[in-house]
C-alpha positions in Angstrom: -21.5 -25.8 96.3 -23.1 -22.4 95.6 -21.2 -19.2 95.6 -23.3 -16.9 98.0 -21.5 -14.0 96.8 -22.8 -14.6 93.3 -26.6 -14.0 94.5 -28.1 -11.1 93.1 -32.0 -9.8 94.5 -32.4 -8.0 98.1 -30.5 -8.6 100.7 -32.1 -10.9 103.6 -33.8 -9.0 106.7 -32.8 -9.8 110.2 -34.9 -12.2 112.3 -38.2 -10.3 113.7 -37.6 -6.9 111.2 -40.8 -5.4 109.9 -40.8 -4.4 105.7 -41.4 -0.6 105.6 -44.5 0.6 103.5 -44.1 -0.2 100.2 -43.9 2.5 97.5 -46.7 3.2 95.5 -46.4 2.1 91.5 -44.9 5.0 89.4 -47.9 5.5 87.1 -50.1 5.7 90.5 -47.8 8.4 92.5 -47.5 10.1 88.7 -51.5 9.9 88.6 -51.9 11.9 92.4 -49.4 14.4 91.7 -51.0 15.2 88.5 -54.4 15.2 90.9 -52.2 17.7 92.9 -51.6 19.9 90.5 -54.8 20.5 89.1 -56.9 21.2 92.6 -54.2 23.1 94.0 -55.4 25.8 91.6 -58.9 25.1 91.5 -58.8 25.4 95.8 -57.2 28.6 95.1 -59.8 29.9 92.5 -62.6 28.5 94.9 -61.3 30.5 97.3 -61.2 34.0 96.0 -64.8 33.3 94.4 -66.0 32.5 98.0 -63.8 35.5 99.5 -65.2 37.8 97.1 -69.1 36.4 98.2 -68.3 36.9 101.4 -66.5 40.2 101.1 -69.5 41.5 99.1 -72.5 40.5 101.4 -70.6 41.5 104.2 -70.4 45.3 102.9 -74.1 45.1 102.1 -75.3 44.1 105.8 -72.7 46.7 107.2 -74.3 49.6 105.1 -77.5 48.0 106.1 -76.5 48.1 109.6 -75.1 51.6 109.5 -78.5 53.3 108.8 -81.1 50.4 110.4 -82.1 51.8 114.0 -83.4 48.7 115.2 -81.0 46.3 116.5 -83.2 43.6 116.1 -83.5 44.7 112.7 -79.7 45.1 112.3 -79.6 41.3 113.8 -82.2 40.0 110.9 -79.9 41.5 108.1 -77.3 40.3 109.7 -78.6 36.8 110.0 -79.9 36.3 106.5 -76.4 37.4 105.0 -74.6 34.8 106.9 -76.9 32.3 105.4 -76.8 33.6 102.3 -73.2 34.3 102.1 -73.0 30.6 103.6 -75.0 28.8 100.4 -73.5 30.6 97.9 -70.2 29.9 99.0 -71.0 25.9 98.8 -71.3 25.6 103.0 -75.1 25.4 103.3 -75.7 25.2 107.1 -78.1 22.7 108.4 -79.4 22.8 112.0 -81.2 20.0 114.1 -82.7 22.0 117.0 -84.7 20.1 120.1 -87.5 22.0 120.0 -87.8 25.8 120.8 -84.6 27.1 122.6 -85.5 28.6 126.0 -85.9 32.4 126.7 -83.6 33.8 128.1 -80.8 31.0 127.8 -77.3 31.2 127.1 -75.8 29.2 124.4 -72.1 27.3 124.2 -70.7 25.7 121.3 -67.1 24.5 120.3 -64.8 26.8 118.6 -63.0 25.3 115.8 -62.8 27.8 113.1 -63.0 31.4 112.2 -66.6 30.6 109.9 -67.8 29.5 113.6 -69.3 33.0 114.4 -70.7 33.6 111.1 -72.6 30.1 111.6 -74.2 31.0 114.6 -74.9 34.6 113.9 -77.1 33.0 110.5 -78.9 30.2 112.9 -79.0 32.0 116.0 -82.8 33.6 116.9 -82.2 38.0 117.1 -82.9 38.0 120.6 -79.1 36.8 121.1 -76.3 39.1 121.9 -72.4 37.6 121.1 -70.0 37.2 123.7 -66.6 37.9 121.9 -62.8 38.4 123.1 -62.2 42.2 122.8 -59.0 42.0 120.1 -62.0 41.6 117.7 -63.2 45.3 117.9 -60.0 46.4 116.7 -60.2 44.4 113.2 -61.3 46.6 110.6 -65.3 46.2 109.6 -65.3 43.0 111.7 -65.0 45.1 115.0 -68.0 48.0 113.4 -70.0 45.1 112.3 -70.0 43.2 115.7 -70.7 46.2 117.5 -73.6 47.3 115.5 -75.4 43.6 116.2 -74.8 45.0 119.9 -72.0 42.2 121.1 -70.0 42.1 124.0 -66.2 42.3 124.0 -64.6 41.0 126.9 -60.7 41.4 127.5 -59.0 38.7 128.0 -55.5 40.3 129.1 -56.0 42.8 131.5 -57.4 41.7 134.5 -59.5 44.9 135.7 -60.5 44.9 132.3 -61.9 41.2 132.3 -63.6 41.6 135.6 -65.4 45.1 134.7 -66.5 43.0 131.4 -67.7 39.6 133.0 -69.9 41.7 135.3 -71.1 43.3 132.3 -72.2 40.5 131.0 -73.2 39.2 134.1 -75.9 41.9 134.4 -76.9 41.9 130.6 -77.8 37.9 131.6 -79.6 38.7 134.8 -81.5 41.4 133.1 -82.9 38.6 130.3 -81.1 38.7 127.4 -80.2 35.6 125.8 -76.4 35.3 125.3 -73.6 33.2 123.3 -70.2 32.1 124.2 -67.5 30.2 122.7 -66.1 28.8 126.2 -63.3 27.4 124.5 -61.9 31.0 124.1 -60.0 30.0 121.1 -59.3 27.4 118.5 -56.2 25.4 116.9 -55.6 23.1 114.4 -55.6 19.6 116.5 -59.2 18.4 116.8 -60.7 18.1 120.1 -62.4 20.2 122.5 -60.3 22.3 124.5 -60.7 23.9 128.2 -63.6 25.4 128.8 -63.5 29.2 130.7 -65.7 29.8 133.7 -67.7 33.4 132.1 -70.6 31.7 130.3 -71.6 29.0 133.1 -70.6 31.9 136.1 -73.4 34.4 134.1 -75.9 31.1 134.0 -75.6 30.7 137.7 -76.3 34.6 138.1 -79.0 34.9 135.9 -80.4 31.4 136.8 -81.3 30.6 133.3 -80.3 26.9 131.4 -77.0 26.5 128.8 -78.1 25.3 125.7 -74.5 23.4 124.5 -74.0 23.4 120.6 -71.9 21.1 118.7 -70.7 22.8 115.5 -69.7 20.2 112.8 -67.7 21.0 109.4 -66.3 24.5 109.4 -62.8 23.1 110.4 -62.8 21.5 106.6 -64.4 24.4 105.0 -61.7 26.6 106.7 -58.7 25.2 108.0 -56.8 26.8 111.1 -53.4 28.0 109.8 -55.2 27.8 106.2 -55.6 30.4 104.2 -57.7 28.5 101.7 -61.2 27.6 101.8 -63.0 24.5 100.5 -66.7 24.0 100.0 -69.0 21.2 102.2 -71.9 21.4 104.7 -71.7 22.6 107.9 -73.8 21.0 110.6 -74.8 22.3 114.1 -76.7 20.4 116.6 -78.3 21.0 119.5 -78.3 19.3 122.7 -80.7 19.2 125.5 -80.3 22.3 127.9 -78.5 22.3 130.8 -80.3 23.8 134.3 -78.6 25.5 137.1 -78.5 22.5 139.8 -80.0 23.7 143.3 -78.0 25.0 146.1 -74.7 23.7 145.0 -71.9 25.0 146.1 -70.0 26.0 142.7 -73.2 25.8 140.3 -71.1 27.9 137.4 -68.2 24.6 137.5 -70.9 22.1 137.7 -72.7 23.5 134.4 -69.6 23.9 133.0 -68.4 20.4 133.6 -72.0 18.5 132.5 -72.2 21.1 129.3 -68.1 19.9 127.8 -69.4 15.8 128.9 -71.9 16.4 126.8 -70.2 18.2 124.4 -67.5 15.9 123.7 -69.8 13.0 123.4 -71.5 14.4 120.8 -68.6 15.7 118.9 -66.3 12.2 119.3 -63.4 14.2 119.6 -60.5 14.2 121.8 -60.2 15.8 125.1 -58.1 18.2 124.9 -56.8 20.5 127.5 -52.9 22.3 126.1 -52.3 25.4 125.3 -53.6 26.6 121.9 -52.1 27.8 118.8 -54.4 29.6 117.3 
């Protein structure tokens, strides 16, 4: 007879346990930290080039903006530095448009990174006017630039505020200006499109003019929420088909709303999702 104690090798599993993952060979796990440790400083050298770029075009279009009279002027230069800024940094921007967008319209796309704004402000037409919660016009050349490009801050907190800001906008729509909105509000790291606020759709109703939904794809790799490094890739935005205010229906703002985020999401593939965000 055989001595059981005497066997050497693992010992058995129990009846219907699952093996773990196994561990990588050492020369492989040696060979992806060593991987590790070289793009961990190239990312961070990438980054401070394309901060620097950015930094440096974005001082040029604010002293541009500072003496240019015309806003439409000041929304040209504006435009072509976020482009530029854009290809230089290695996130050329690429745009499939269906056809000519309407005049006036009001345009909604998701919200997924900071570089979100500076995309749309380089592909966006000057007739359009930024819809943008108020906390930015307190950040330093951010909140000068915005306002020179003649954007709209609306407060979020304060709810006298908010109202005496949506009916801003609401009258800004109504009087033919094209606008754009992030409905979202916000972003956070989790992909997915996130609940959409009322202003946009309630100011389409108003003005009786079609949303134009955008779907914004690759600025969450170039810039990571909760990152503060950058990596280089292209950033596409497409277009979908606008959306019309549906006749005499009894909450035509919610009804846009709803068919613009279906449509969205579809696009997009990404989850639906609805909690509260972190960014």
């Amino acid at each position: 007879m055989h001595n059981a104690q005497g066997r050497s090798g693992p010992a058995p599993q129990p009846p219907g346990a699952r093996a773990g993952p196994a561990a990588p060979p050492p020369g492989q796990a040696s060979i992806a930290s060593a991987g590790v440790l070289v793009l961990a400083p190239l990312q961070v050298l990438y980054t401070l080039t394309a901060a620097l770029l950015f930094l440096l075009f974005g001082l040029l279009a604010l002293l541009a903006l500072l003496f240019l009279p015309s806003l439409q002027a000041r929304r040209s230069v504006t435009r072509a530095a976020g482009r530029t800024a854009l290809t230089l940094m290695g996130m050329p921007v690429s745009v499939r448009w269906r056809g000519a967008l309407p005049e006036p319209c009001i345009v909604v796309a998701n919200h997924c990174s900071y570089l979100d704004g500076v995309v749309l402000a380089a592909i966006l037409p000057t007739r359009f006017g930024f819809v943008i919660k108020r906390e930015m016009s307190r950040v330093p050349l951010a909140g000068l630039l915005l306002g020179r490009i003649g954007s709209f801050f609306v407060e979020r907190g304060n709810r006298a505020g908010s109202a005496r800001d949506a009916l801003k906008v609401m009258r800004s729509a109504t009087q033919g200006y094209s606008l754009a909105f992030f409905p979202e509000g916000t972003f956070r790291a989790q992909p997915g499109l996130m609940h959409f606020h009322t202003g946009a759709f309630a100011a389409a109703e108003r003005a009786r003019v079609p949303v134009v939904p955008l779907v914004i794809r690759g600025t969450r790799h170039c810039f990571a929420p909760g990152s503060l490094l950058l990596r280089p890739g292209r950033i596409q935005v497409q277009a979908l088909d606008p959306i019309h205010v549906p006749p005499l229906h009894a909450d035509g703002a919610a009804a846009l709303r709803d068919a613009a985020r279906t449509a969205m999401l579809e696009a997009l593939g990404e989850a639906d999702t609805t909690g509260p965000a972190e960014v």
